[in-house]
NUSEBA-316546 format. One line per field, with one value per residue (C-alpha): residue number from 1; residue in one letter; chain; x, y negated, z negated. Coordinates in nm, 2 decimals. Layout:
REM NUSEBA-316546
num = NUM/...
residu = A/...
chaine = A/...
X = X/...
Y = Y/...
Z = Z/...
//
This chain:
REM NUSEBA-316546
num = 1/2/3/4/5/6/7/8/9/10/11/12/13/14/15/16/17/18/19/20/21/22/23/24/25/26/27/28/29/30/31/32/33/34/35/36/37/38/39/40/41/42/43/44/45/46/47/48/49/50/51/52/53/54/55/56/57/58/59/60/61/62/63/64/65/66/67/68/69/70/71/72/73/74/75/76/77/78/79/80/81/82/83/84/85/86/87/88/89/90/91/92/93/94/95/96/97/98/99/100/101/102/103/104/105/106/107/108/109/110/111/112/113/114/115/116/117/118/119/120/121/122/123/124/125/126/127/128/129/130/131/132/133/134/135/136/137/138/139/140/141/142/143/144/145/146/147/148/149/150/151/152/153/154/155/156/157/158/159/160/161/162/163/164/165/166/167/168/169/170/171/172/173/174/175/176/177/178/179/180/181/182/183/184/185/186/187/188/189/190/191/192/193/194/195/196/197/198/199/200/201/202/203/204/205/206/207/208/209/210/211/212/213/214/215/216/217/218/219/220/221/222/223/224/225/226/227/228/229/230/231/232/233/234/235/236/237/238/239/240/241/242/243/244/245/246/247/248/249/250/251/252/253/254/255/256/257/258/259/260/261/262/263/264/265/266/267/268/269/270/271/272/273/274/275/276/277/278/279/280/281/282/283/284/285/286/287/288/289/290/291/292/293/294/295/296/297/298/299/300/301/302/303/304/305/306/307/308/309/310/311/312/313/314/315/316/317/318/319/320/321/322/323/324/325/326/327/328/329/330/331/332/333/334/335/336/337/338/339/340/341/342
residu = X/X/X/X/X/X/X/X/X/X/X/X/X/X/X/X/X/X/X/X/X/X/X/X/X/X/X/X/X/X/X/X/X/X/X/X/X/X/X/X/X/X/X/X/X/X/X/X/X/X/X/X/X/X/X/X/X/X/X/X/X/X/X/X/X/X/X/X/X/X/X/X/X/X/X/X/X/X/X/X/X/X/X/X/X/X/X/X/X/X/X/X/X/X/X/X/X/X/X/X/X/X/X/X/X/X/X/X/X/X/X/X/X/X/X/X/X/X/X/X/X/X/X/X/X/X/X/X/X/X/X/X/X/X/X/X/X/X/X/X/X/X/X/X/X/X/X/X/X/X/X/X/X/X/X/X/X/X/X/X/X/X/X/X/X/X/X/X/X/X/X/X/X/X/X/X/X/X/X/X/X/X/X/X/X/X/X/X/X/X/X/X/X/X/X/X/X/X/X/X/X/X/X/X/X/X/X/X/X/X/X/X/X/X/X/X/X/X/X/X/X/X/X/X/X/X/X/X/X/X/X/X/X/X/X/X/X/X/X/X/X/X/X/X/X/X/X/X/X/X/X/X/X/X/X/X/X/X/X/X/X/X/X/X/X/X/X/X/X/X/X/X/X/X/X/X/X/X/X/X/X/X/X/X/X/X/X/X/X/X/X/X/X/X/X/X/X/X/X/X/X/X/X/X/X/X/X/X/X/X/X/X/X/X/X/X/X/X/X/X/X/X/X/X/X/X/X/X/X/X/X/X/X/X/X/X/X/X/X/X/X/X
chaine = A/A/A/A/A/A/A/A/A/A/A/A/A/A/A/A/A/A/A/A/A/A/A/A/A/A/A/A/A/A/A/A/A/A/A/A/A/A/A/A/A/A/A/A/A/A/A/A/A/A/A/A/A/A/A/A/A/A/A/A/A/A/A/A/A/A/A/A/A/A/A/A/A/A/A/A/A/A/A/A/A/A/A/A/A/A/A/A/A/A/A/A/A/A/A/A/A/A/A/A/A/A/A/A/A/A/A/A/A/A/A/A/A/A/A/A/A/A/A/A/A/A/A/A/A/A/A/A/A/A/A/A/A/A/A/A/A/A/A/A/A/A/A/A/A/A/A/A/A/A/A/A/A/A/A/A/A/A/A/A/A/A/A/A/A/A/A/A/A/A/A/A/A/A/A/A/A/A/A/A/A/A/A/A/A/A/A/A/A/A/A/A/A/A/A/A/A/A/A/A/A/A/A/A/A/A/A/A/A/A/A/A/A/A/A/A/A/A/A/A/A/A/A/A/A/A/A/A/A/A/A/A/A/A/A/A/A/A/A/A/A/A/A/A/A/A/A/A/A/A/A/A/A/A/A/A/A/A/A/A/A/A/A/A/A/A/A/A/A/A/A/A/A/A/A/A/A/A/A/A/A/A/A/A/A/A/A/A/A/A/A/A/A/A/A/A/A/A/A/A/A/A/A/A/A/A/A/A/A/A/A/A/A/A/A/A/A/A/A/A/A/A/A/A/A/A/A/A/A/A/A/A/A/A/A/A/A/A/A/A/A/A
X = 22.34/22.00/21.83/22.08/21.89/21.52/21.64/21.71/21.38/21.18/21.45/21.47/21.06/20.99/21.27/21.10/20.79/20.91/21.03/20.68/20.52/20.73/20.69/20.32/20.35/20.56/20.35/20.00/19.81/19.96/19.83/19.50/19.43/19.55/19.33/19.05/19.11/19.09/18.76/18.54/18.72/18.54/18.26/18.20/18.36/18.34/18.26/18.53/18.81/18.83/19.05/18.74/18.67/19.02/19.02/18.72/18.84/19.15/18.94/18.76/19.03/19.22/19.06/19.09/19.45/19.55/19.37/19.60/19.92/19.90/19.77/20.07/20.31/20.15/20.16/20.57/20.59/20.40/20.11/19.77/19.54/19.21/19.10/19.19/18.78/18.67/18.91/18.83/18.50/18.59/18.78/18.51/18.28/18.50/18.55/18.20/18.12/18.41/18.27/17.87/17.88/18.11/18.15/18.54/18.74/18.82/19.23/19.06/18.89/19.21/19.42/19.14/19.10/19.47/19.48/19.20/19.39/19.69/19.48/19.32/19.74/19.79/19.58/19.69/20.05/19.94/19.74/20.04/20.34/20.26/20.03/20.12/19.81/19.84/19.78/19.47/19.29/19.44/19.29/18.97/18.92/19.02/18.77/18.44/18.56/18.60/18.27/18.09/18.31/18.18/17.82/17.79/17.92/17.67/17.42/17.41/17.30/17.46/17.64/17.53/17.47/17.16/17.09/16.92/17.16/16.96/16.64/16.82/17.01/17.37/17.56/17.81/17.86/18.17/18.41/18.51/18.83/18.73/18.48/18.76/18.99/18.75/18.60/18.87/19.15/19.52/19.44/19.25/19.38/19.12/19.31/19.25/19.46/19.73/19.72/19.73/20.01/20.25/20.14/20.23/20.52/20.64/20.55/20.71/21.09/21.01/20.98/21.27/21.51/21.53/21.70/21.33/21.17/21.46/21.42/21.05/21.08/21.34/21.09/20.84/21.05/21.20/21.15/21.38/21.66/21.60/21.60/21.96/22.06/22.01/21.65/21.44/21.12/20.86/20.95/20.93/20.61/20.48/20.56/20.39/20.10/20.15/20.15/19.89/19.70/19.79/19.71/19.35/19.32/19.38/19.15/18.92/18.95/18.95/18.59/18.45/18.55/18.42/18.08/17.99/17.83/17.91/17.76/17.71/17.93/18.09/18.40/18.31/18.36/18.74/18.85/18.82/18.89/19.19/19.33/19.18/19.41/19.74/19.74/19.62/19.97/20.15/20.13/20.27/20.60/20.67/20.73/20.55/20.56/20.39/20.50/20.40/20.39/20.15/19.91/19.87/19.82/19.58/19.37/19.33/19.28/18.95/18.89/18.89/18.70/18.43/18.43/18.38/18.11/17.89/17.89/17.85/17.49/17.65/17.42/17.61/17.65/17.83/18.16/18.14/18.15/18.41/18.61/18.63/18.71/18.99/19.15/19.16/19.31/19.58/19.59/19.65/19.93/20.10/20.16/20.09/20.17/20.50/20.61/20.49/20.74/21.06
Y = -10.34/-10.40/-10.53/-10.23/-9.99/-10.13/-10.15/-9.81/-9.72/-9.80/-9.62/-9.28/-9.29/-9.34/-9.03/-8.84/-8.91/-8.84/-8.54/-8.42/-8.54/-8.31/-8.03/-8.07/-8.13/-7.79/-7.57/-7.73/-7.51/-7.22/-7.37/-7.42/-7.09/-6.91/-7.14/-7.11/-6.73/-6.68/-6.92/-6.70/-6.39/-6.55/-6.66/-6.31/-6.09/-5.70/-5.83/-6.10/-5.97/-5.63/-5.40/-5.35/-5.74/-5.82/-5.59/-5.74/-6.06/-5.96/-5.77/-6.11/-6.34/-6.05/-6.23/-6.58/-6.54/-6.36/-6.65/-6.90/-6.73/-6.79/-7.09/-7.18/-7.07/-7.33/-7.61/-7.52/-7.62/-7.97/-7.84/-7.75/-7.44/-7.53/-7.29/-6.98/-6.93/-6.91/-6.67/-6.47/-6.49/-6.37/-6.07/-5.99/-5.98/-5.82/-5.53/-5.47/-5.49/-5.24/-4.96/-5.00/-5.13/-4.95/-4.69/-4.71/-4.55/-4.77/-4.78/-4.97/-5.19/-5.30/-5.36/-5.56/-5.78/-5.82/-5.94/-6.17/-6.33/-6.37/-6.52/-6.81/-6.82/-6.86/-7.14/-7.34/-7.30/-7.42/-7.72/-7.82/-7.70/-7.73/-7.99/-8.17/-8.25/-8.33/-8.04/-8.09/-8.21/-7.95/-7.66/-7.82/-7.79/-7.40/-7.36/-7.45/-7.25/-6.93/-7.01/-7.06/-6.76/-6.52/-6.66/-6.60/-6.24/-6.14/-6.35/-6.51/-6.18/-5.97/-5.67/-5.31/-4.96/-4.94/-5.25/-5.26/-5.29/-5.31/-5.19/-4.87/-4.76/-4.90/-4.58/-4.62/-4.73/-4.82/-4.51/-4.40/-4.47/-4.84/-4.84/-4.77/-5.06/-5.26/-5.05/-4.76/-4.74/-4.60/-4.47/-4.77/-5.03/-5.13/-5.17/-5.52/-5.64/-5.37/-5.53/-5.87/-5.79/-5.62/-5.95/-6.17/-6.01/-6.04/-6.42/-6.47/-6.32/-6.45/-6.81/-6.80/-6.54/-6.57/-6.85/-6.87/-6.93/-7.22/-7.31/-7.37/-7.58/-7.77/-7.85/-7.97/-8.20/-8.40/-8.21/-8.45/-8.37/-8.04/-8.00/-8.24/-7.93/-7.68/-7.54/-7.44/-7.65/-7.51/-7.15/-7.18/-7.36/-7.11/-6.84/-7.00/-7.03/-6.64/-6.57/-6.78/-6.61/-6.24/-6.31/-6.42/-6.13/-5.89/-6.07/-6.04/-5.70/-5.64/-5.83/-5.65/-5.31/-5.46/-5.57/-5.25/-5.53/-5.83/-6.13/-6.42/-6.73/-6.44/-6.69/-7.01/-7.02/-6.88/-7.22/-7.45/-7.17/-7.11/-7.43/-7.51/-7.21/-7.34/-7.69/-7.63/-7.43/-7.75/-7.78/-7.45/-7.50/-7.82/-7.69/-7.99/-7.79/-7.53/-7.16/-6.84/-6.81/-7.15/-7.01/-6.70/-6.85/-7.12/-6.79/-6.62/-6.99/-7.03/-6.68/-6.68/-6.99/-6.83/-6.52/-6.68/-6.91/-6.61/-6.44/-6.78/-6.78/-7.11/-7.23/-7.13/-7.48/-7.61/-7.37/-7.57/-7.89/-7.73/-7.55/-7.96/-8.15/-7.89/-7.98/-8.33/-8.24/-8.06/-8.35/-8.62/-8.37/-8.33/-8.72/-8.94/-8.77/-8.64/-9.03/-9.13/-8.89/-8.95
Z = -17.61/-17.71/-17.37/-17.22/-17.42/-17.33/-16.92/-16.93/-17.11/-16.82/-16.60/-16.77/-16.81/-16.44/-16.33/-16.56/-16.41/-16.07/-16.22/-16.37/-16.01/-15.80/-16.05/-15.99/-15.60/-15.60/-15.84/-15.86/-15.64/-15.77/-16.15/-16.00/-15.81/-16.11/-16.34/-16.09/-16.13/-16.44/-16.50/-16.29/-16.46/-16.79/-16.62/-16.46/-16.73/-16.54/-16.18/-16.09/-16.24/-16.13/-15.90/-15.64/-15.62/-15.55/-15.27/-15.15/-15.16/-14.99/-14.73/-14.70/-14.61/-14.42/-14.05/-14.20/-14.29/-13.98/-13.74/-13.97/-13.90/-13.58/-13.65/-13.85/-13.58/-13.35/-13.63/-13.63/-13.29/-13.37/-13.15/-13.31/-13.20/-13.20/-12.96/-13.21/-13.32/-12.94/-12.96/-13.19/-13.08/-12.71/-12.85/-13.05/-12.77/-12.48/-12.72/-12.80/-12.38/-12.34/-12.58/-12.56/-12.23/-12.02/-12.26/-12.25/-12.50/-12.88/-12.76/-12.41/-12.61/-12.82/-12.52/-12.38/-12.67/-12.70/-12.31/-12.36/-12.70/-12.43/-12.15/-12.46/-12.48/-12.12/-12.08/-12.37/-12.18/-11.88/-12.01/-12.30/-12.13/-11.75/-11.74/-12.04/-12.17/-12.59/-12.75/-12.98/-12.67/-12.48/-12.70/-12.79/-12.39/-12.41/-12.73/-12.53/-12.24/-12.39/-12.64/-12.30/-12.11/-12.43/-12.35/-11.98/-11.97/-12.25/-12.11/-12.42/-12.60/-12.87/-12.74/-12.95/-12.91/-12.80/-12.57/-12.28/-11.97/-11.62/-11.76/-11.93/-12.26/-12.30/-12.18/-12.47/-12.88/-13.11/-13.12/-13.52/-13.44/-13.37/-13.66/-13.90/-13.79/-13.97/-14.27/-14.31/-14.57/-14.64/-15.00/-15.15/-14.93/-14.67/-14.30/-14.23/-14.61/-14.48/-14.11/-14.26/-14.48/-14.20/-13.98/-14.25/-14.29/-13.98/-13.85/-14.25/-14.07/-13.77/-13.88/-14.15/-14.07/-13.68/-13.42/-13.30/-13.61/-13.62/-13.28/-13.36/-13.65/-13.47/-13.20/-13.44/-13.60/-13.30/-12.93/-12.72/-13.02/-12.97/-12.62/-12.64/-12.83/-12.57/-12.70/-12.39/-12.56/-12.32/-12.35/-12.73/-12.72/-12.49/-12.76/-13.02/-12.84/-12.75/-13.10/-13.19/-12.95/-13.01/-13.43/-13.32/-13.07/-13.40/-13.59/-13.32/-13.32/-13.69/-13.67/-13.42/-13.60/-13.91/-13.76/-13.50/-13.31/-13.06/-13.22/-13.04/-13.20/-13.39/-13.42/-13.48/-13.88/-13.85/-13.69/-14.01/-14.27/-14.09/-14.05/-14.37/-14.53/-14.28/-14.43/-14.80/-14.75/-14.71/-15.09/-15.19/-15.35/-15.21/-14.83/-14.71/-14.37/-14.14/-14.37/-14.37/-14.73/-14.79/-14.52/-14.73/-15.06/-14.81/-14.79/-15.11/-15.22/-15.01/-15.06/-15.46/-15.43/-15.16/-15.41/-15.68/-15.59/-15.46/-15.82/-15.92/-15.70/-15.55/-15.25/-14.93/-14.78/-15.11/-14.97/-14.72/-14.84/-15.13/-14.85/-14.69/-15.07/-15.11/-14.75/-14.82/-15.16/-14.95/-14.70/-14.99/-15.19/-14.89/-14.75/-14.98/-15.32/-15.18/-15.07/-15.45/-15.59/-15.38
//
């Protein structure tokens, strides 16, 4: 009875630290952005923790979060978008041309960034699906085409109101209907958190309440099983390279509203927040998967942090290197702690 007693010992101590490991793997970033929240709060009593800064953090991450749910929505598919910061950074300047240099209306200059976020698409679909080069290769291809593509129509210039344009005054500028895309707000909400938040939303239904968003996920996990099953793999990849491109198109556009300008490289940053923000969303409540509702939390997590590290007078190229330790973090949590636990 005895030795039965000290073999089980050993037994009930290691389920019940399975137990405390998957509780950890679930909820641990949740514990830590709260913690993380509410250390700066006490750090930066009457800055950090008020209703302005939360907007302005939300306002922050608003074009990051957007760029990683379409992100996400490629990940589902077992692809990978890196081409969604040339992207952005296209839109961004195709918009700006279409106002200041051509002096076309603000509703032009939406459509035109959203065609150019479905052209980024197009050619992802042509290289993956068509051509079927591997995706990550793929898409880094497509991301120093359209950085160089946004360089040679501005001549490798910022686009603004004002510029020269063969020897004369740029005939147009950003409309105040554009402008408030990216600084207006319904009540107190700025546009971009209530743009993000519909988005969200709706890639959220998409991928969990739809035969798509099944159909997707299916395809990630084993595409010859699902095409067995009757799933047309190359349309759905194709769609989720559509969305991916449409999500960074709005971003785009959000940016460009929010800067009144076309900078060059405008972009370029949005690629490793974003997929920083779509796998640190791995972790979130044990999904161990692309979601919609990790890549959300992904955000506000680098976005608290960003915050926070500004009042904090934190030099700017430590976020960096903090935005990097906490993807690895993710990284770790998500395939090696999960086998430790099982």
């Amino acid at each position: 009875m005895t030795a039965t007693r000290q073999a089980a010992a050993p037994a009930t101590g290691a389920a019940g630290g399975r137990r405390a490991g998957a509780l950890a793997y679930r909820y641990g970033l949740l514990i830590v952005l709260a913690a993380m929240i509410v250390m700066f709060a006490a750090l930066r009593p009457g800055a950090f923790g008020t209703y302005a800064n939360a907007l302005i953090v939300l306002q922050s991450v608003a074009v990051v979060g957007i760029v990683a749910l379409g992100v996400t929505v490629s990940m589902t598919t077992g692809g990978f978008d890196l081409s969604a910061g040339a992207c952005v950074g296209a839109v961004v300047m195709v918009t700006a041309l279409a106002m200041v240099k051509y002096n076309l209306t603000g509703a032009t200059a939406v459509v035109a960034g959203l065609l150019t976020g479905l052209l980024v698409a197009g050619v992802n679909v042509l290289l993956t699906v068509v051509a079927r080069v591997p995706d990550l290769v793929a898409t880094l291809g497509t991301m120093f085409l359209f950085q160089g593509l946004a360089l040679i129509i501005t001549s490798g210039q910022s686009v603004s109101a004002g510029m020269t344009v063969d020897g004369a005054p740029a005939p147009g500028r950003y409309t105040e209907g554009f402008a408030w895309l990216g600084g207006g707000s319904v009540g107190s909400v700025p546009v971009p958190v209530i743009v993000f938040g519909l988005l969200a939303a709706a890639v959220y239904v998409l991928l969990n309440h739809t035969r798509w968003g099944r159909a997707l996920y299916a395809i990630g996990g084993n595409p010859e099983a699902a095409r067995l099953a009757g799933i047309r793999v190359a349309r759905y990849r194709a769609l989720a390279y559509a969305v991916s491109g449409l999500c960074a198109a709005v971003a785009g556009i959000l940016l460009s509203a929010r800067l009144g300008r076309g900078d060059v490289g405008a972009g370029d940053p949005y690629l490793l927040q974003s997929v920083a923000a779509a796998l640190i969303g791995y972790a979130v409540l044990g999904a161990n998967r692309p979601n919609t509702l990790g890549t959300v939390v992904g955000a506000l997590f680098i976005g608290v942090m960003i915050n926070g590290m500004t009042m904090l007078n934190a030099p700017y190229y430590a976020q960096t290197f903090v935005q990097g330790a906490l993807l690895v973090g993710a990284l770790v949590a998500g395939y090696t702690f999960k086998e430790k636990i099982k």
